[in-house]
C-alpha positions in Angstrom: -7.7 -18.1 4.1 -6.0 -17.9 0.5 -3.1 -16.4 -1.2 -4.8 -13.8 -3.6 -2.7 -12.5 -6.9 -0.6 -9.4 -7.1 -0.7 -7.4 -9.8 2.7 -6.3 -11.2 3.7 -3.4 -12.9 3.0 -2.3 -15.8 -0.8 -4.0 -15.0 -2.8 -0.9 -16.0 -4.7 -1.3 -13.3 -2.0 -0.3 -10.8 -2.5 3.4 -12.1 -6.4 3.2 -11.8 -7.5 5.4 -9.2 -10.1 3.3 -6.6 -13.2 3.9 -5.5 -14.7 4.3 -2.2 -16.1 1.4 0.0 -19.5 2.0 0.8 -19.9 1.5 4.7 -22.5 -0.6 4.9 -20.6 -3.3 2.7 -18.3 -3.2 5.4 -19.5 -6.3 7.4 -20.6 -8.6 4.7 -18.4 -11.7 5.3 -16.8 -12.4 2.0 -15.4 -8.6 2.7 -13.7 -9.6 5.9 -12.2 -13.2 4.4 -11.0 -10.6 1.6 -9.2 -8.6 4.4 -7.8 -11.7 5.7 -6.4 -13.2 2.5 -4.7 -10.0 2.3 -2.8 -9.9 5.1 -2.0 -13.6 4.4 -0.5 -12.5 0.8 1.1 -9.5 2.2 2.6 -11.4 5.0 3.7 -14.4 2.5 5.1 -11.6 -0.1 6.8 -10.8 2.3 5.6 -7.0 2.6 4.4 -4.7 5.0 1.4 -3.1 3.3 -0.8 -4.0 0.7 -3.5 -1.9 -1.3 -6.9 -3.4 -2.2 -5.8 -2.2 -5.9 -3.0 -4.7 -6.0 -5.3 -7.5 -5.9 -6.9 -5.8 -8.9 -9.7 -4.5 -6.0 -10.4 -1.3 -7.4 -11.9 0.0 -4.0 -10.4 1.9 -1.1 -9.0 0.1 1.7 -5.5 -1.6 2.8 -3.7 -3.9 4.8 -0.7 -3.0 6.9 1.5 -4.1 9.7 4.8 -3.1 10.4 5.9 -5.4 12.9 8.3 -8.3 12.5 6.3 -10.5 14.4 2.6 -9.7 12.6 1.7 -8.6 15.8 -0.3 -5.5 14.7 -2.5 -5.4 11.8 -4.0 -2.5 10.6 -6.8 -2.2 8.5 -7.8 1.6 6.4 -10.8 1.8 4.7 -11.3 4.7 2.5 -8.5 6.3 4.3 -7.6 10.4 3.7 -4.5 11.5 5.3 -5.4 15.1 6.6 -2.4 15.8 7.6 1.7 15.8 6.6 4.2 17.2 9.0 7.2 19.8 7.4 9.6 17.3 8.3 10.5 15.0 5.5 12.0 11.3 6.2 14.3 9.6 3.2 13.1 5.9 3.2 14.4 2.8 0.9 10.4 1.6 -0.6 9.9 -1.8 -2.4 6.8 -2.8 -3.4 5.4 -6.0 -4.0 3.8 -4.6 -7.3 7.4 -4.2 -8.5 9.4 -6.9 -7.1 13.0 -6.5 -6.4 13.2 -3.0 -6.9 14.1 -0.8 -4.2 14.9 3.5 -3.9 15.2 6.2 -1.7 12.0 8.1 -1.5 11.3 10.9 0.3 8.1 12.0 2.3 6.8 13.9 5.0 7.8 11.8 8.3 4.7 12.3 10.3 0.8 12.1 9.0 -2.3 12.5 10.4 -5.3 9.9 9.1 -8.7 9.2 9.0 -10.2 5.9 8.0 -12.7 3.5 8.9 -11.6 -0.2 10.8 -12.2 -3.3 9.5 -15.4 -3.4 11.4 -16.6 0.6 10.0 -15.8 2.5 13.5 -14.0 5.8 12.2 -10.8 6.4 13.6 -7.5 8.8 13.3 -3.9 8.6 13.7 -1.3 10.5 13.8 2.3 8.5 12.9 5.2 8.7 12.0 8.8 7.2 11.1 7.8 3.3 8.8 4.2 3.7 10.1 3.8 6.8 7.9 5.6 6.0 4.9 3.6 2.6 4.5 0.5 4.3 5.2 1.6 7.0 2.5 3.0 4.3 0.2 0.5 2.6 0.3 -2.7 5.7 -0.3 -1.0 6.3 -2.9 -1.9 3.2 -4.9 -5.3 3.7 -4.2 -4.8 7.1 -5.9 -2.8 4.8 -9.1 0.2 5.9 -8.2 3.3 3.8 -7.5 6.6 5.0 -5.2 8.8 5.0 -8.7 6.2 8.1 -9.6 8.7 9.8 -6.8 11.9 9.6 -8.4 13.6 11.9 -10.7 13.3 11.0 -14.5 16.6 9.5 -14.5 16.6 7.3 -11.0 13.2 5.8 -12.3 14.8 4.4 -15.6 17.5 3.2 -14.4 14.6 1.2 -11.4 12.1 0.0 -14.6 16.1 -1.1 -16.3 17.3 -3.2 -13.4 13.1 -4.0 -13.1 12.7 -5.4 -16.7 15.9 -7.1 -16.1 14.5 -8.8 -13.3 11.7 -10.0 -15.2 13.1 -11.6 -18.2 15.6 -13.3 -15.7 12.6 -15.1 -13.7 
């Protein structure tokens, strides 16, 4: 396994929208290393998702795990969420496409989702709580959008401030 690149804002790829994975491409080895060096680089960043499109993979599939011990890794391929509940949840995101920026955002708490497994078996689930908000979070990139696109005009200039900051400092 390998530590792959992550693409950092403003990469104009972040805001591309991704492409389905065909299913049959699903087994091919150098598809399942991919999925692999993933979670390594998400685990490494340390983060707790990671879309395919932040590794400038402009197909539709992601990494999570929302344990502290790495003890459950998820995989989503070509993932739809079907469903949102009416109860919304305020969560601090960070993303390792914008590093060392953090803000409330707020979403609906539990989902319902359809995706394939790293192996191609369909499956759905319905979360809720960090589960969902990752799993949100993180559809969302494959849709080229990133969790500052859900702040208020001023909040998310005051984020890309502190973020530019950041940058020129490192």
């Amino acid at each position: 396994m390998s530590l792959i690149t992550i693409l950092e804002h403003p990469h104009p790829n972040l805001r591309k929208v991704a492409a389905e994975r065909e299913a049959a491409a699903i087994a091919d080895p150098a598809f399942q290393r991919l999925l692999d060096d993933m979670f390594e680089t998400m685990y490494a960043a340390p983060g707790i998702g990671l879309a395919a499109t932040q590794v400038d993979v402009m197909e539709r599939f992601m990494v999570i795990d929302v344990t502290e011990d790495h003890e459950q890794p998820l995989v989503f391929i070509n993932p739809v969420i079907r469903g949102r509940s009416a109860d919304l949840r305020v969560h601090q995101e960070g993303c390792l496409s914008i590093p060392g920026i953090f803000a409330d955002v707020t979403r609906a708490d539990g989902i319902e989702v359809e995706a394939l497994d790293r192996h191609g078996k369909p499956f759905t689930l319905a979360v809720d709580g960090l589960l969902a908000t990752c799993i949100q979070h993180e559809v969302d990139h494959l849709d080229g959008k990133l969790f500052i696109d859900h702040l208020s005009p001023l909040k998310r200039e005051r984020a890309m401030k502190k973020y530019e900051k950041l940058r020129r400092q490192a």
